[in-house]
C-alpha positions as CSV (number, residue, x, y, z in Angstrom):
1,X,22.3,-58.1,-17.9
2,X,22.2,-54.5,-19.2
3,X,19.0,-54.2,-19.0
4,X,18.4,-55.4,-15.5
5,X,21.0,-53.5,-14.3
6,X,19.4,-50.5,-15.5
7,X,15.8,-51.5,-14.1
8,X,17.3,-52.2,-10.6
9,X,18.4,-48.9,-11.1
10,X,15.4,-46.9,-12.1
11,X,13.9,-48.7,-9.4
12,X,16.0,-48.0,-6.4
13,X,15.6,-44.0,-7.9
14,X,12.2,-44.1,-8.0
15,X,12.0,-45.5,-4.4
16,X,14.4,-43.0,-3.4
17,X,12.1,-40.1,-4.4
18,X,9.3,-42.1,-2.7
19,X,11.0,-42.1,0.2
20,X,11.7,-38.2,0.1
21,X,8.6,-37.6,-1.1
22,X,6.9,-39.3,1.7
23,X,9.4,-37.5,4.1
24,X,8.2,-33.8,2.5
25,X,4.3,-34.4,2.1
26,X,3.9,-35.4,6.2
27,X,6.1,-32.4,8.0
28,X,5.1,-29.2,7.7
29,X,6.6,-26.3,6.5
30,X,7.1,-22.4,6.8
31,X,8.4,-20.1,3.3
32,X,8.9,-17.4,2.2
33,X,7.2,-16.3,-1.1
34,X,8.0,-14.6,-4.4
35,X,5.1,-13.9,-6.9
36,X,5.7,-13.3,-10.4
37,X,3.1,-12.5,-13.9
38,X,0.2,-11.5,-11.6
39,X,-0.6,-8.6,-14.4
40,X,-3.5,-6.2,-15.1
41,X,-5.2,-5.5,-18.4
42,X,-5.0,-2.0,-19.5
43,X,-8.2,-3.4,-22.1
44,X,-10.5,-2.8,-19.0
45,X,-10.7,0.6,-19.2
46,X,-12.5,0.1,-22.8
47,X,-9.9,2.3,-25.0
48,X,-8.4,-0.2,-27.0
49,X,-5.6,-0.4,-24.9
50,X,-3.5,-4.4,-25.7
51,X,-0.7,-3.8,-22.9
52,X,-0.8,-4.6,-19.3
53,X,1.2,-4.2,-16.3
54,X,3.1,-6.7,-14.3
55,X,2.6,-6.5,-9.6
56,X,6.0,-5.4,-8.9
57,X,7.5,-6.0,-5.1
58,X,5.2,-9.6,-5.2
59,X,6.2,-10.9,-1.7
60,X,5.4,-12.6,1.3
61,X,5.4,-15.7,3.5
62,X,3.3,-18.2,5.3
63,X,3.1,-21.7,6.8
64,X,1.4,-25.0,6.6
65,X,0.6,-27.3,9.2
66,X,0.0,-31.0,7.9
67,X,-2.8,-32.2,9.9
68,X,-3.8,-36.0,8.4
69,X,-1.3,-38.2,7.0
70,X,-2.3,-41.2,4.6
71,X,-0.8,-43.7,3.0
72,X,0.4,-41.7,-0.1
73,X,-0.9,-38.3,0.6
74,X,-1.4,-35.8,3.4
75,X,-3.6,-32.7,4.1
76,X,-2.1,-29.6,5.3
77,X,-3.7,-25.9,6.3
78,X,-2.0,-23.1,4.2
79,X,-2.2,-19.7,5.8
80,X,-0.2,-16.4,5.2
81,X,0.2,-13.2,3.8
82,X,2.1,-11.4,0.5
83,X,1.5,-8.1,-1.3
84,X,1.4,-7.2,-4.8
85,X,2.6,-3.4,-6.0
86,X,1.1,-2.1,-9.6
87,X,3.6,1.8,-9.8
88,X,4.3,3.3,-13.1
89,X,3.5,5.0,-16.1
90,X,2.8,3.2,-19.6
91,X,1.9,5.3,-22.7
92,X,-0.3,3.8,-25.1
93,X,-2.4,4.1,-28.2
94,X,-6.0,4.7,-27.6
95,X,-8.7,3.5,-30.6
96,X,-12.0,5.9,-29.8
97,X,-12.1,9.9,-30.9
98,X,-12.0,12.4,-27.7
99,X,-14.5,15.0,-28.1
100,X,-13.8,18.1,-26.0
101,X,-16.6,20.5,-25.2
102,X,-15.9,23.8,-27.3
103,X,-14.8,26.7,-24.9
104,X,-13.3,25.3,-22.3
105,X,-9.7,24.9,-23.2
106,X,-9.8,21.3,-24.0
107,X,-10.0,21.6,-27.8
108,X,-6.2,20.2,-28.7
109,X,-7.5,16.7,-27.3
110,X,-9.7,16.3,-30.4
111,X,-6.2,15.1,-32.3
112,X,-5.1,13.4,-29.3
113,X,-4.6,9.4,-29.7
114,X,-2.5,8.0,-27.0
115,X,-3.8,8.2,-23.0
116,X,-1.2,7.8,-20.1
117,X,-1.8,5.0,-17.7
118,X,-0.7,5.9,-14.2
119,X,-0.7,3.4,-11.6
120,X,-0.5,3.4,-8.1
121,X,-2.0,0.8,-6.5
122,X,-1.1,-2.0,-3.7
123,X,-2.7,-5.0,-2.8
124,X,-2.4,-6.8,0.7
125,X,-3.7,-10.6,0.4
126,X,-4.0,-12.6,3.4
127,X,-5.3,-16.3,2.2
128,X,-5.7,-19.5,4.5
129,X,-6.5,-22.7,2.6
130,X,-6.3,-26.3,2.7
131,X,-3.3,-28.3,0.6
132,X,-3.7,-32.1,-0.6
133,X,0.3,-33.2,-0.8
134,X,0.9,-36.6,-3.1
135,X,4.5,-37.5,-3.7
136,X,6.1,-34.4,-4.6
137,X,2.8,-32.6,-6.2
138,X,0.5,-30.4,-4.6
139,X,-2.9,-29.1,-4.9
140,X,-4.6,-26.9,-3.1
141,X,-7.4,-24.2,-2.7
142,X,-9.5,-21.7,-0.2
143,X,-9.5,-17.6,0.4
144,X,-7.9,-14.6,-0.4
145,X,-8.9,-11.9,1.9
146,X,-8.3,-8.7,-0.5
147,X,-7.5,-5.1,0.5
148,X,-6.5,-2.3,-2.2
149,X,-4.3,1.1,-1.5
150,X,-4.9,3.6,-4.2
151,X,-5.4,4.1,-7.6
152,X,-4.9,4.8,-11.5
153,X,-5.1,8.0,-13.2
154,X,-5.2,8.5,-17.1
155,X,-4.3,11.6,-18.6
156,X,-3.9,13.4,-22.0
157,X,-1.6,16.2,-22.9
158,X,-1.3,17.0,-18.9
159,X,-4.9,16.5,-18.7
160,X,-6.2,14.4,-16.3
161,X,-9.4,12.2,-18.0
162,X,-10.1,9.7,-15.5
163,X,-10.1,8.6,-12.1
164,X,-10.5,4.8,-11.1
165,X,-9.3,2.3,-8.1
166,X,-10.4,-1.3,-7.2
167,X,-12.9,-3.3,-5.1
168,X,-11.7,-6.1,-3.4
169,X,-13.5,-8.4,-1.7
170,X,-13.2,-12.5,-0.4
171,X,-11.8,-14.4,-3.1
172,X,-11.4,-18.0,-4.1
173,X,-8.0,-19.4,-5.1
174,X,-6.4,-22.7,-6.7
175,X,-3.1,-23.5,-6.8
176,X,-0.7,-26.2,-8.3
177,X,3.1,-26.9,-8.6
178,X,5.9,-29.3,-7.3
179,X,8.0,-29.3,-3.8
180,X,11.3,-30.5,-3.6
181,X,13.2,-30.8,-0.3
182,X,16.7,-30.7,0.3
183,X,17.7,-32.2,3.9
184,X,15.3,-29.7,6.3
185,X,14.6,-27.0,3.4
186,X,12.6,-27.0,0.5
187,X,11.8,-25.3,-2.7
188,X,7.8,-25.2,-4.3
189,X,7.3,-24.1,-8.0
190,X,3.6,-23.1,-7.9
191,X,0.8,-21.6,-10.7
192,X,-2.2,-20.0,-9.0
193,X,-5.5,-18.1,-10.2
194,X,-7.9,-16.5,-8.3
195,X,-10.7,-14.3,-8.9
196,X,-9.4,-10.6,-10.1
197,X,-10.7,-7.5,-8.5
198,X,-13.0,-5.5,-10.4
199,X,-12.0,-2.0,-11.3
200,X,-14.0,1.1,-10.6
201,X,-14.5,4.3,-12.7
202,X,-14.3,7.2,-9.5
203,X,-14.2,10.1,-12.1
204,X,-14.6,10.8,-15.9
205,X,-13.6,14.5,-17.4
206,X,-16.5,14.8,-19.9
207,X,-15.4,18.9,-20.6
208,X,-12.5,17.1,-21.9
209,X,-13.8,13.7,-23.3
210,X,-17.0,14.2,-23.9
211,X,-20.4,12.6,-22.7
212,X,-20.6,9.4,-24.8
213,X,-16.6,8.6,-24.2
214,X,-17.3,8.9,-20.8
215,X,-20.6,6.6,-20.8
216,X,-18.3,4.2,-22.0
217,X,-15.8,4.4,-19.8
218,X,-18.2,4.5,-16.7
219,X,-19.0,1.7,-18.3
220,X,-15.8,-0.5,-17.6
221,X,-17.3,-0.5,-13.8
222,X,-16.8,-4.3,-12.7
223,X,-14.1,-5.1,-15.2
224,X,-12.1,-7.6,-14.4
225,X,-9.5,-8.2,-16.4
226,X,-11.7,-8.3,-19.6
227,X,-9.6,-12.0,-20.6
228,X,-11.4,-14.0,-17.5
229,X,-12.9,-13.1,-14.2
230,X,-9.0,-14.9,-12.6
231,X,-5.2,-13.6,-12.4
232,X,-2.6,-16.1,-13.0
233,X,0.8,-15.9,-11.2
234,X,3.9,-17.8,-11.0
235,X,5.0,-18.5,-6.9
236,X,8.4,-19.6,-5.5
237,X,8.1,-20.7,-2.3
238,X,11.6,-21.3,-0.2
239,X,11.3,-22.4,3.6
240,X,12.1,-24.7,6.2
241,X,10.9,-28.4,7.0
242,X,9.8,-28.8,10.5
């Protein structure tokens, strides 16, 4: 008796959440976005450098418009916009030998071995897309239409070494997570990866590092996040069900 009790059960809460579930995936929706562990590698800029540093201010919004119901899933267009800030300093060990040129002031960075990261950089992302919604799961996919603000500057002992900033172009993105609705709102835990933008070297001191550091560091050109050619980021998504 138990045990049918307690499969009648199971059963009316699993068609509970089918029910919801079915609700959610065929109205659409319009969030509001919060983006967390989108981080750059400090390794790009070939100096040995392990750390990295975290978008601060990841934020946006967007909508998306179901346009085919099925049986058990739906399709929806995802459009809408968020920006990612990269702003401080991080101080960090360095594993190559600076060779100043003689003469020119520069000779203390010879016994120098930690470089100065500065960053300064924001990224607008519009992205539009297309979302396949089963139950309360969702995968989706399309564009991110990248634009970068600014730059990264490393320095030594008040010396400036290097210049860089970031080429952005069209990229492709993936996504993944859960939605849960509550009445007319609803909640999304998401993972996403897309393609990283590649850094560029604008600048290299070579009075100060010399001409084969520099080589190398001109050489970083097109580095993208040396791990894999995609950032990963956590999104919360929090909106209304229309």
């Amino acid at each position: 008796m138990k045990i049918k009790t307690s499969l009648a059960l199971a059963l009316s809460l699993f068609w509970g959440f089918a029910l919801l579930a079915e609700e959610t995936r065929e109205r659409s929706r319009i969030y509001y976005l919060y983006e967390v562990g989108n981080q750059i590698a400090l390794a790009d800029f070939n100096l040995g450098s392990t750390e990295t540093i975290r978008d601060r201010d990841g934020n946006g919004g967007g909508m998306s418009l179901v346009f085919k119901r099925g049986k058990f899933m739906a399709l929806s267009l995802d459009f809408g916009y968020s920006q990612t800030q990269y702003k401080g300093a991080i101080e960090d060990g360095v594993s190559v030998q600076f060779e100043p040129q003689v003469g020119l002031g520069f000779e203390a960075l010879s016994s120098s071995t930690n470089v100065t990261y500065d960053f300064d950089v924001a990224f607008k992302n519009p992205y539009a897309g297309v979302n396949l919604l089963f139950n309360n799961f969702l995968l989706g996919g399309g564009r991110i239409f990248q634009s970068a603000t600014g730059g990264v500057s490393l320095s030594s002992q008040s010396v400036e070494l290097v210049k860089a900033s970031y080429h952005t172009q069209t990229q492709l993105y993936w996504q993944g997570g859960f939605l849960l609705d509550i009445d007319d709102l609803f909640v999304s835990v998401l993972a996403r990866a897309f393609e990283a933008p590649s850094l560029q070297i604008d600048s290299c001191n070579e009075s100060a590092l010399g001409t084969t550091l520099c080589n190398r560091i001109r050489g970083a050109t097109g580095n993208r996040n040396q791990r894999s050619v995609a950032f990963g980021e956590g999104i919360l998504q929090i909106g209304i069900l229309f």
